[in-house]
N, C-alpha and C positions, 0 to 999 in steps of 0.2 A: 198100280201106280203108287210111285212111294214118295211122299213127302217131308220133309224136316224145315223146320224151324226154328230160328237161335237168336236169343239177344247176345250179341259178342262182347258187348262194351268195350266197343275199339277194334273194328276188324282188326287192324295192323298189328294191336296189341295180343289178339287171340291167334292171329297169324306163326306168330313165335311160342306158341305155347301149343303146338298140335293141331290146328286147324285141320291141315292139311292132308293131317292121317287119319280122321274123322269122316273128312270127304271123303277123301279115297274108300274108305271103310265102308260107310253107310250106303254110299253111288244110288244116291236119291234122283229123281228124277227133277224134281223141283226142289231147291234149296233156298227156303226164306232168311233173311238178315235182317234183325235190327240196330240198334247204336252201331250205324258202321262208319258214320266218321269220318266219313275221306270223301272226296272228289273221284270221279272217273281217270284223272289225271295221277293220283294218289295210288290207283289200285292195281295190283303187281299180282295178285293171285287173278289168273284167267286160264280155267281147264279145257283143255279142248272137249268139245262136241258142245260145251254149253253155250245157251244165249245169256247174255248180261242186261240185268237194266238196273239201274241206281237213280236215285232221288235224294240228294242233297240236299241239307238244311242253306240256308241262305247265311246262318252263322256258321264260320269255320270250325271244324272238330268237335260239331253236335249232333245228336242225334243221329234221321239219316235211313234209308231203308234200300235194299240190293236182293236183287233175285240172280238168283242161277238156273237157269232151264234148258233141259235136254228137247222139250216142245216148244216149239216155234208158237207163239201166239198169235191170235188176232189182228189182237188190238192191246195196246198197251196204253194206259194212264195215270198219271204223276200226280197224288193229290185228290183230293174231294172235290173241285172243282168251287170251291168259296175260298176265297182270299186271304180270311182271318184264320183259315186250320192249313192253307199250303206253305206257310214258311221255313217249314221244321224237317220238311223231307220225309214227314212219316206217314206214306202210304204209296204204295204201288198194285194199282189193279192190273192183270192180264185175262185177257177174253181167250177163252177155247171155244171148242168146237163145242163142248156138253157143258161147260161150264165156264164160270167169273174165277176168280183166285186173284184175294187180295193178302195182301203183307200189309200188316200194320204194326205201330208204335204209340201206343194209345197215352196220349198227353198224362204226366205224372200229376197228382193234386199237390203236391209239393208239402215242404216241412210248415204246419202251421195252417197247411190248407189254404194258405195264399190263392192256388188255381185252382178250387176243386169248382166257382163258378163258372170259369171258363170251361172245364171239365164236361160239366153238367150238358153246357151250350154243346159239344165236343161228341157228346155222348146222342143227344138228341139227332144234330146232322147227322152220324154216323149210319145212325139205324134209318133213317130217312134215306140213305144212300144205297144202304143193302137190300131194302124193302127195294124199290126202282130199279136197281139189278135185277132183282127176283122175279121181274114181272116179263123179262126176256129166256132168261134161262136161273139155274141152281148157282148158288154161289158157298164158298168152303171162305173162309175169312183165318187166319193164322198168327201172332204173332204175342210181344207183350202187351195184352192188354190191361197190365197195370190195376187190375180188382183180383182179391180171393173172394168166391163168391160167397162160398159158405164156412163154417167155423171147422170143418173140417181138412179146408184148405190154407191153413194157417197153424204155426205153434202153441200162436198162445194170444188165440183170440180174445179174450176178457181183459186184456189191456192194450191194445190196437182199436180198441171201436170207433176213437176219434182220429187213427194214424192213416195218412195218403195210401189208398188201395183195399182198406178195412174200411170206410165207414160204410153207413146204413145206407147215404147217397148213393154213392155208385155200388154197391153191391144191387140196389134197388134197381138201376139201371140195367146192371147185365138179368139179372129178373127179366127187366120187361124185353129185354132183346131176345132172351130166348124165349119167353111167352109169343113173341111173333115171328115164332115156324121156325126156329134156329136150335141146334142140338149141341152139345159140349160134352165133344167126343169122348173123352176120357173117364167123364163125368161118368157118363151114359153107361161104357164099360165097367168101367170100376167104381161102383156109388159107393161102395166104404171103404174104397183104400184113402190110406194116409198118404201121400206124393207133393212132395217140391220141385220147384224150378227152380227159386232163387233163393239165395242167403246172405246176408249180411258177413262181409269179412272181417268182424266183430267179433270176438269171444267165443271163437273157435265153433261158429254156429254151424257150419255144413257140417265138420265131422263130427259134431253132437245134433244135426238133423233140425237145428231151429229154423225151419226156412215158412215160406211163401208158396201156394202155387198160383203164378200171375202170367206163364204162358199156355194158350190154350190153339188146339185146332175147332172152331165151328163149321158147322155143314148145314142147310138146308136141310127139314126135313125130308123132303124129297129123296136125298142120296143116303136115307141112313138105310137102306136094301143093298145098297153098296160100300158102307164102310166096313172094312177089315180089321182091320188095328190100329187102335191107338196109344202109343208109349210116351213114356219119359224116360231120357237116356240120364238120369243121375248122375252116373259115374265117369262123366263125363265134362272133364276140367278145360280150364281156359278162360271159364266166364265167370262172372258170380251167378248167372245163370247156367241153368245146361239145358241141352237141345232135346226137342221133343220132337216126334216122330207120328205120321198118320199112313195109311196104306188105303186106299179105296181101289174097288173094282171097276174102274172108270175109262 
């Protein structure tokens, strides 16, 4: 089973800049979305054989989270199910038959750390939700999760310690979430490579490599007898992210 992931920032806007030949390219079984921006009314790319489901911010052209699936799911779920984290559109769980599969867009701390309390509140639900999944079947969780965990994961750690996705807060967070039974896939395979997702369209940062790595696939450990590969497609434009990739034997 093969999986991708991608913050688009702006379906509509990635739409025009290659989405399409990516799709067709990669022919993922499950293709996670973030910042996608649009309304079901809005959205013009629909492949055949897949299913759709999109979760809408309640603000127009924010945020936003869409799946593509070639498996019919369960059950499908819009949201955390608490009031104060569903406004934004950014989660979408699906039930299978062996497992959860959620898409996420994990709330930014913002310039100045304005949200990183909310964050923090953001962070605690979050893992309260996946733990309670877990007690039914494995869950794989994907998306931008908005923390590089480690200094490794970053260009230039030593002066980001206090910046949205760098501090000790939520680095500390994704700590404790994988302290309880969760794996980061990438991680896991490649403990010293150097890998980005995102870069700042700033002073020519992707093609001198200053970037971020803030989208991840997680897995229960449970399934890590089943994971295959995990990649980051780099070279791979459209977004100021690019799209990362998982494959499990599932």
């Amino acid at each position: 089973m093969k999986l991708v992931s991608w913050n688009v920032a702006g379906f509509r806007s990635c739409l025009k800049k290659g989405f399409s030949d990516f799709f067709e390219e990669i022919n993922a079984d499950i293709f996670c979305i973030q910042e996608a921006k649009l309304t079901m009314e809005e959205l013009e790319f629909k492949p055949v054989g897949y299913e759709i489901y999109l979760n809408s911010a309640n603000k127009k052209g924010y945020s936003g989270t869409l799946i593509f699936t070639k498996l019919k799911p369960i059950n499908v779920k819009y949201g955390m199910g608490i009031e104060e984290h569903d406004q934004e559109g950014r989660m979408i769980t699906l039930e299978f038959e062996k497992f959860f599969l959620i898409n996420v867009y994990v709330p930014n701390s913002k310039r100045g750390l304005l949200r990183l309390d909310y964050r923090m509140t953001w962070e605690n639900d979050f893992l309260n939700y996946v733990k309670t999944l877990e007690k039914n079947k494995p869950v794989i969780f994907c998306g931008d999760l908005n923390v590089c965990h480690k200094e490794i994961d970053i260009a230039n750690p030593k002066t980001n310690l206090r910046s949205a996705g760098f501090t000790i807060e939520e680095r500390n967070k994704f700590t404790i979430l994988l302290d309880n039974g969760f794996i980061d896939t990438y991680r896991y395979q490649n403990p010293d490579k150097v890998a980005y997702t995102w870069w700042t369209y700033f002073a020519q940062a992707r093609a001198r490599n200053i970037g971020w790595r803030l989208d991840y696939f997680v897995i229960s450990e449970k399934l890590l007898l089943k994971l295959k590969e995990s990649a980051i497609y780099s070279e791979i434009m459209g977004s100021d992210h690019c799209p990362i990739g998982l494959e499990m034997n599932i």
